[in-house]
C-alpha positions in Angstrom: -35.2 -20.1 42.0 -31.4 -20.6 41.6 -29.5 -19.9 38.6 -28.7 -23.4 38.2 -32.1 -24.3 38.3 -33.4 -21.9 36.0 -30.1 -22.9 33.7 -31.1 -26.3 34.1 -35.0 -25.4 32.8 -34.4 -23.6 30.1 -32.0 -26.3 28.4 -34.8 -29.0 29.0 -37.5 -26.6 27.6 -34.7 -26.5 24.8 -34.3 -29.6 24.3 -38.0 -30.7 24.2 -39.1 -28.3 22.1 -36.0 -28.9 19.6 -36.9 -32.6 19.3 -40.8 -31.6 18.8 -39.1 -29.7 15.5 -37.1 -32.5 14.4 -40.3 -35.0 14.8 -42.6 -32.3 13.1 -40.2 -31.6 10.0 -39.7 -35.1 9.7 -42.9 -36.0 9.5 -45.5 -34.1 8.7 -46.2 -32.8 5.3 -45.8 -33.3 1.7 -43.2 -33.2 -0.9 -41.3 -29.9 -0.5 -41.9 -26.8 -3.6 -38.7 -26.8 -5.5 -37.4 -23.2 -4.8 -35.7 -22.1 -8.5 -35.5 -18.6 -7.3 -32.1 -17.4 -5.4 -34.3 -14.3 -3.2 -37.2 -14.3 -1.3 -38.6 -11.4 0.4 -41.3 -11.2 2.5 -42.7 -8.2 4.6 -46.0 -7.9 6.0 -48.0 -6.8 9.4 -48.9 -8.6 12.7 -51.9 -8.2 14.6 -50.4 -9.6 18.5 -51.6 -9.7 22.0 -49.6 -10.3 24.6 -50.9 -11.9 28.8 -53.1 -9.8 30.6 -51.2 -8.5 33.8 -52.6 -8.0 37.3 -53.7 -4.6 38.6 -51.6 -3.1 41.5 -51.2 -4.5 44.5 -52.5 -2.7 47.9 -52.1 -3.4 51.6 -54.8 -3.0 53.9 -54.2 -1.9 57.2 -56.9 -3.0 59.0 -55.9 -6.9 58.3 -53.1 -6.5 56.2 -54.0 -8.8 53.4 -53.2 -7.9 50.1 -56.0 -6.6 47.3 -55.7 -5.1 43.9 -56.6 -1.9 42.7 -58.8 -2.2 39.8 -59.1 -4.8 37.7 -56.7 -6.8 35.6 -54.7 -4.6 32.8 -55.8 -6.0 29.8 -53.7 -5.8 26.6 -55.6 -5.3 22.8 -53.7 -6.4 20.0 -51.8 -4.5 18.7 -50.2 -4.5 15.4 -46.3 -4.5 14.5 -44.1 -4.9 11.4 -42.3 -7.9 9.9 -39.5 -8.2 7.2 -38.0 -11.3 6.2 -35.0 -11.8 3.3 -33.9 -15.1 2.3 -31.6 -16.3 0.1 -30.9 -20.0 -1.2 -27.0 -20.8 -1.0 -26.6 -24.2 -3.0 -27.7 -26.2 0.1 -28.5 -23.4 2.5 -31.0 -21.2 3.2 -30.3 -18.0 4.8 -32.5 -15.9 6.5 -32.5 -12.4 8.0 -35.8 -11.8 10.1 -36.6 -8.1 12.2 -39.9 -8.4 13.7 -40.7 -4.8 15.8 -44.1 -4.2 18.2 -44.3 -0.8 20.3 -46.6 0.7 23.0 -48.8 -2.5 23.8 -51.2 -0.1 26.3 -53.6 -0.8 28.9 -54.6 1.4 31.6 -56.9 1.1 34.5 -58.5 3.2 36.8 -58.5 2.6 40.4 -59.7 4.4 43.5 -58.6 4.4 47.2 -59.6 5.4 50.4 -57.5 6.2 53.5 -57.5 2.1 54.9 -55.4 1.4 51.9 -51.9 1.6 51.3 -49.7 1.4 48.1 -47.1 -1.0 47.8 -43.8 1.0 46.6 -41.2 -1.9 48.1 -40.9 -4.6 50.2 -41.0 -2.6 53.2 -42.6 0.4 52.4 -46.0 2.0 51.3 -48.0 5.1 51.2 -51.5 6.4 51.8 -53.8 5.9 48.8 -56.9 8.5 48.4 -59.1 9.5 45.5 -58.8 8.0 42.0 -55.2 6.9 40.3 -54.8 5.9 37.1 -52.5 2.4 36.1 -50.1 2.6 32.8 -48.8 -0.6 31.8 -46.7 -0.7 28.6 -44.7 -3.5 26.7 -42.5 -2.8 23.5 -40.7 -5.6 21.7 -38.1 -5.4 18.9 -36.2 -8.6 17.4 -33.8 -9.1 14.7 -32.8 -12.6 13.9 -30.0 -14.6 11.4 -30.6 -18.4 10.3 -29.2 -20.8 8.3 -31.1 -24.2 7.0 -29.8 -27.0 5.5 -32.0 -27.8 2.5 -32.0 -31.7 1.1 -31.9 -33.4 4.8 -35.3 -34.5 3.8 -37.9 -34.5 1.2 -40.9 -32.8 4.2 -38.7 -29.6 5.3 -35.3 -28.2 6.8 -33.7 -28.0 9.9 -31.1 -25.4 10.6 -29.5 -22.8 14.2 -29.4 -19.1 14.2 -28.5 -16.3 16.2 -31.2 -13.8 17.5 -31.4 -10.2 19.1 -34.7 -9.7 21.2 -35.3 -6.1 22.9 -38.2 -6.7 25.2 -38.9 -3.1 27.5 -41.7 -3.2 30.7 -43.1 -0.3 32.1 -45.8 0.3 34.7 -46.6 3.6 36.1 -49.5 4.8 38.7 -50.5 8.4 38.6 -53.0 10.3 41.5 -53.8 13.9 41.2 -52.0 15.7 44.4 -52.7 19.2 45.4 -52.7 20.2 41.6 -49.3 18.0 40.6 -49.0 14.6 39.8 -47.9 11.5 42.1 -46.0 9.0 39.7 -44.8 6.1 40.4 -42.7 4.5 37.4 -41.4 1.1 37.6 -39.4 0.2 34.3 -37.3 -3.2 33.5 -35.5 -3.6 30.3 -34.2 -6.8 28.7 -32.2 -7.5 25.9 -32.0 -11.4 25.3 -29.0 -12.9 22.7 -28.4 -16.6 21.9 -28.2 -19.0 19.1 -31.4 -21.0 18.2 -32.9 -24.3 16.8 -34.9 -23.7 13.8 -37.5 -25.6 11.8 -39.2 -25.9 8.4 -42.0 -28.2 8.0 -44.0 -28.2 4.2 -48.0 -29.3 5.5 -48.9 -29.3 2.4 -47.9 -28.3 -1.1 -50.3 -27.6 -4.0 -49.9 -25.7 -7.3 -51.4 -22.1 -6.1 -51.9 -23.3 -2.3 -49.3 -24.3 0.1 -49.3 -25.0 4.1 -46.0 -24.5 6.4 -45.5 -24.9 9.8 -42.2 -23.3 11.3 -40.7 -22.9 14.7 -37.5 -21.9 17.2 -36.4 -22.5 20.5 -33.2 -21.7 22.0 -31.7 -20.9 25.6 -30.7 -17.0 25.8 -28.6 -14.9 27.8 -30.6 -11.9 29.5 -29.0 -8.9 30.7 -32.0 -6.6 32.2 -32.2 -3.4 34.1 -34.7 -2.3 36.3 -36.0 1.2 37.5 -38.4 2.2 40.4 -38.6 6.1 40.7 -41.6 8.2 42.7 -41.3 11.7 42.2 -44.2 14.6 42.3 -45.1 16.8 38.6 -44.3 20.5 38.9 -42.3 20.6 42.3 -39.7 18.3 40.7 -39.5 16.2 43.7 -38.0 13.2 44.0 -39.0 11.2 46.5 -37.2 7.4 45.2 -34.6 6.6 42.7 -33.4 3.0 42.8 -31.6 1.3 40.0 -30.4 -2.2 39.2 -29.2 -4.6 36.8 -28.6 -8.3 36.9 -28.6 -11.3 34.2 -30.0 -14.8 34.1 -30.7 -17.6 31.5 -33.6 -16.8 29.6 -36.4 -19.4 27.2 -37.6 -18.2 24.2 -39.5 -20.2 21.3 -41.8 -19.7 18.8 -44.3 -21.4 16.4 -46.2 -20.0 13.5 -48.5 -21.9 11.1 -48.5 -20.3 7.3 -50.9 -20.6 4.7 -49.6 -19.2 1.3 -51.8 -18.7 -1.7 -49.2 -18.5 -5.1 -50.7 -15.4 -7.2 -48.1 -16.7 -10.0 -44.7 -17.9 -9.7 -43.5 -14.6 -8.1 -45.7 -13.2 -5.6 -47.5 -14.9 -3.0 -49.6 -13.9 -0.3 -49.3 -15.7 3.3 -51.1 -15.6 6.1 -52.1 -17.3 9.6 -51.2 -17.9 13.1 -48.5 -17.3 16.0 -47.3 -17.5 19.3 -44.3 -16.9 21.5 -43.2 -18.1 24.9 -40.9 -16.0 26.6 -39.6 -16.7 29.9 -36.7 -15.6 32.4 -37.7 -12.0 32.1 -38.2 -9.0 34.0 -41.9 -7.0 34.1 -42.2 -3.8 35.7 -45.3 -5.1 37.4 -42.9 -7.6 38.8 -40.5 -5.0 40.4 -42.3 -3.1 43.6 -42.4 -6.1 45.9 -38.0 -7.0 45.6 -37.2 -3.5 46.1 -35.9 -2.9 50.3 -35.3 0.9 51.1 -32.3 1.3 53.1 -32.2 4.7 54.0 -35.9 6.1 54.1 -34.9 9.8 55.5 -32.6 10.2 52.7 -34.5 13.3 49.2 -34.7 10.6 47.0 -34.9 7.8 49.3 -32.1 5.4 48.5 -32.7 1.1 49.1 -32.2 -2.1 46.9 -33.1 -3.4 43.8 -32.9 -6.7 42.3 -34.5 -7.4 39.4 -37.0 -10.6 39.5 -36.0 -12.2 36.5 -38.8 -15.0 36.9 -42.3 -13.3 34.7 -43.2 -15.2 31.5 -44.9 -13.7 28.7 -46.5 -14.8 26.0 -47.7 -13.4 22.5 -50.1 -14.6 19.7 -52.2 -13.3 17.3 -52.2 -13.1 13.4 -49.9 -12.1 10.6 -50.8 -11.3 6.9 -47.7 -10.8 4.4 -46.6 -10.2 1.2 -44.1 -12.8 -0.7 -42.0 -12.1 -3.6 -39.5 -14.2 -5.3 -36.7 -13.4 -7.9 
């Protein structure tokens, strides 16, 4: 897909979900708590999974059609950290949000026989025999800064922001070999930046129970790096060392639905639902088949790299926090 095409995909996926949070905040809900307090705090844990990714690929040389090697990596959740600090500014509401997930796992093992081959690039493989074991990893870091206008209507607030969004890939294959290790590491970073819609809608408001519903949306800029290296455990050989970097328009948006129970006019407890949507992104499952060695005779073998910026992801799960006001 062309940059402008993917440009062009983004903004409508923008757009649409911007005027589902303008119809949403508009319309759904009850009359809106009076907030008295100037600071609101809020920190708490989430419990996310993120999409299942597809084993490695193989090549058969007897037909050459393409198989996997085990099954499908599948991804637990896994829990992460949350902080948010608001502060009502006559009118506006501002908001610092940090949101940080590490080591989503999931590992497979996977066995070969000498009919197979591993796909390292585009135009090369290698022999596959006995049992390897598949490493795919995901770590996600976020750190976001929003302003609502408050008073534009009597159900919620509408407001932009800027956000920060550290997404790292890796995939790794290991086979035993003559007493070393045979890894294969395929890594692809992307660090995401861009200003946001954001939304507020009040479900319903009751004196110790309320119900929210909030969301985000906005087009980013992604500049991602991508790493595909082979070398052997204990020799210190190096077999292939390719690196890359490249940047594209990038989708990101978010819903969460919140139910809050008021313990007493300063602490509250909140918990409930989410999911993300993030697409334009670069997996290191993604990475193998775009890579084209160039020079094959070369200790490590040198080729091309460029990154496939096309993988969605998406995350949901549950969140529990704690809410104090002062």
């Amino acid at each position: 897909m062309s940059n402008q095409k993917r440009n062009r995909k983004c903004i409508y996926k923008a757009i649409t979900l911007g005027v589902a949070l303008c119809i949403s905040t508009v319309c759904l809900g009850q009359q809106q708590r009076v907030m008295t307090e100037g600071w609101t705090a809020n920190m708490g844990v989430l419990f996310l999974q993120r999409d299942n990714a597809p084993g490695y690929a193989l090549l058969a040389d007897d037909n050459g059609v393409a198989t996997h090697l085990g099954s499908d990596f599948d991804f637990q959740s896994e829990a992460g950290i949350e902080f948010t600090l608001q502060r009502k500014l006559d009118e506006w509401l501002s908001q610092t949000r940090y949101t940080g997930m590490s080591n989503w796992m999931a590992t497979q093992i996977g066995s070969g026989d000498a009919t197979e081959n591993l796909i390292i690039a585009s135009n090369l493989s290698e022999d596959v025999g006995g049992i390897g074991s598949l490493i795919n990893g995901t770590d996600f870091k976020s750190i976001e800064f929003n302003f609502q206008r408050l008073g534009l209507t009597k159900y919620g607030h509408l407001g932009f922001g800027f956000r920060y969004l550290k997404l790292d890939d890796h995939y790794q294959y290991r086979e035993s070999s003559g007493g070393n290790q045979d890894v294969l590491n395929s890594i692809a970073s992307n660090q995401l930046y861009g200003f946001q819609l954001t939304g507020h809608a009040d479900v319903y408001s009751g004196d110790s129970i309320s119900v929210s519903l909030d969301g985000n949306a906005g087009v980013y800029h992604n500049e991602a790096s991508t790493e595909l290296k082979q070398y052997t455990t204990g020799t210190g050989t190096n077999q292939l060392n390719l690196e890359s970097a490249n940047d594209d328009a990038a989708f990101v948006a978010e819903l969460r639905l919140a139910l809050k129970y008021h313990i007493n006019p300063r602490v509250s407890i909140a918990a409930g639902y989410q999911v993300m949507w993030i697409d334009g992104i670069a997996l290191g499952t993604g990475q193998m088949n775009d890579a084209v060695i160039t020079d094959s005779g070369s200790s490590p073998m040198q080729g091309l790299l460029s990154p496939n910026l096309g993988e969605t992801l998406r995350f949901n799960g549950a969140f529990v926090h704690l809410v104090y006001t002062w």
